[in-house]
Phi, psi and omega in degrees: 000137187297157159264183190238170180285163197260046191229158210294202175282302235279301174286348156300291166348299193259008168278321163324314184264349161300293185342291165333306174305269205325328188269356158293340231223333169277339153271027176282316157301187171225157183056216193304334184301315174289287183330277197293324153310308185291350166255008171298270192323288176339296182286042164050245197121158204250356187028045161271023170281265209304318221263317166318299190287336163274338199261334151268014165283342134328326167308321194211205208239037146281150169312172153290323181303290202304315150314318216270355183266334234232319192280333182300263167034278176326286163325296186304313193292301160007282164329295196297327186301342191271335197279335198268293231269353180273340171309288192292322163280354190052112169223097193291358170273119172210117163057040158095349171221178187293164204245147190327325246225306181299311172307324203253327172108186209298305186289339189258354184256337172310281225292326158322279170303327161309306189279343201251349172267345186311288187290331156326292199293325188277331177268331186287299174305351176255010189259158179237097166195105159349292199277350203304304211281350158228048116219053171273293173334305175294305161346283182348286199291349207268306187301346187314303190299300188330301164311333179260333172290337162303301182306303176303302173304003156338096172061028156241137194243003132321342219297144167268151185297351176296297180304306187321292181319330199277312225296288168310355168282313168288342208261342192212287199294356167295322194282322160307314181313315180262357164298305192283299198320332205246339114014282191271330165301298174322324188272026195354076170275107164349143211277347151313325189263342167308312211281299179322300176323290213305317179285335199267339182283322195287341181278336180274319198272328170291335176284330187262020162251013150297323189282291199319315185289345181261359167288296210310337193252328190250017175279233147212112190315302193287007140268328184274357180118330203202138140316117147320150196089348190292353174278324182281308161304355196228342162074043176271097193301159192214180193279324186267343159311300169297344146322299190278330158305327191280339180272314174297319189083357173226169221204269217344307205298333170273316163332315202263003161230009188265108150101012219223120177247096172214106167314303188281332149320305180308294218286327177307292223290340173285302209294331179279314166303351191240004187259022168206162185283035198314283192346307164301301187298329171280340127007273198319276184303347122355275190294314175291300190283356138321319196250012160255333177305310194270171328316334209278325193237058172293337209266005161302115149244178005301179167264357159299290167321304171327276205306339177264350169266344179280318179257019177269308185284345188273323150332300215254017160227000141257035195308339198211039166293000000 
């Protein structure tokens, strides 16, 4: 069963009325364009973006209005990213119901993802903090690369552990990164503890797309939502793959399934992940970025904030316990 986050009533509350904002803002459009955003928006989500942005708002003294633009922002771009990469991967799925693209098809899933990053850039703009909408921008471009260096590394099981780190940096901890940063700018917390957020977001977001690539080979479908393998069918190399090659000592059994729409290949090639301890050790390295995240913001006060960001990373590597 997923756990829930370790955040007070209070960031309930107001993750709550981020929720509202999202639902205003998918019913904006007209005909299917509302519809398919709004099923977007339907099939949920852990909105620990926006929960980044209050919680490093916490820091210093904004409001939620001064927040409530940064927390939209995030989530959206968020959003848009999964409907464009459920495109590129043909991924009939998303958190358990279909994914935007499958219902509606391919142009309604574009014309989606397009309009939910839009309104990001529209909202970012109208909040007042200047700097918000380029570096949202950069944000962008980063996940743009992240996604096409996935693509390009497509079913090479050479892949280096290097490349992997960067591809994921851009591709998930950029986002984090700019959750906590654009947070901590609003509340105009001093730029040592912005950059101490900012860092402590990029170390969070690298531990929870490690977990997450280690769910996809060691998970349980009827909880995460999706078929497990999916990394492996879409022929995306991953940290605990490489683990389990590196524990095997042969490649072939994965060559031969990166990349591959064969059920019984995926299942050959999990049944080998799961006879060595990839799964754990990435667990392990995971778990070290944890603990560089809450290094960055040993020196943050309050000190109440500190111990809730501390279980904020201890969250996002026990998601499903």
């Amino acid at each position: 069963m997923a756990s829930t986050y370790p955040i007070s009533k209070a960031i309930r509350r107001d993750l709550g009325k981020v929720e509202e904002g999202l639902k205003r803002l998918a019913a904006e459009p007209d005909g299917v364009l509302a519809d398919a955003c709004g099923s977007t928006l339907a099939a949920g989500g852990k909105r620990l973006r926006p929960a980044l942005v209050l919680l490093a708002g916490t820091a210093g003294s904004a409001t939620l209005a001064e927040l409530m633009p940064h927390c939209l922002a995030v989530e959206l771009i968020h959003m848009a990213s999964l409907v464009h990469d459920d495109i590129l991967d043909d991924a009939p799925m998303r958190r358990g119901r279909p994914s935007v693209h499958a219902e509606w098809g391919v142009t309604v899933g574009i014309a989606v993802g397009d309009y939910l990053f839009s309104k990001a850039f529209e909202v970012a703009a109208a909040a007042e903090l200047p700097s918000a909408p380029s570096i949202l921008a950069k944000t962008s471009v980063d996940l743009t690369e992240g996604e096409l260096m996935q693509r390009r590394a497509a079913c090479r099981a050479d892949l280096a552990r290097t490349e992997y780190l960067a591809r994921i940096e851009k591709k998930t901890a950029s986002l984090f990164e700019t959750a906590c940063r654009l947070g901590a700018l609003a509340s105009a917390v001093p730029g040592p503890a912005a950059d101490a957020l900012a860092g402590y977001g990029l170390n969070l977001g690298m531990a929870f797309q490690i977990y997450d690539d280690v769910l996809d080979v060691a998970g349980e479908s009827d909880v995460l939502g999706k078929a497990v393998g999916a990394d492996l069918r879409d022929g995306t190399m991953t940290l605990p793959m490489m683990f389990a090659v590196e524990e095997t000592g042969a490649v072939d059994w994965l060559r031969g399934a990166l990349g591959v729409d064969s059920p019984g290949a995926v299942a050959d090639a999990l049944a080998v992940i799961d006879r060595t301890s990839a799964a754990q050790r990435a667990k392990d390295v995971a778990r070290d970025y944890v603990e560089s995240a809450v290094g960055r913001i040993a020196d943050l006060e309050p000190r109440g904030l500190r111990a809730t960001l501390r279980d904020v990373g201890n969250y996002v590597i026990q998601r499903y316990h």
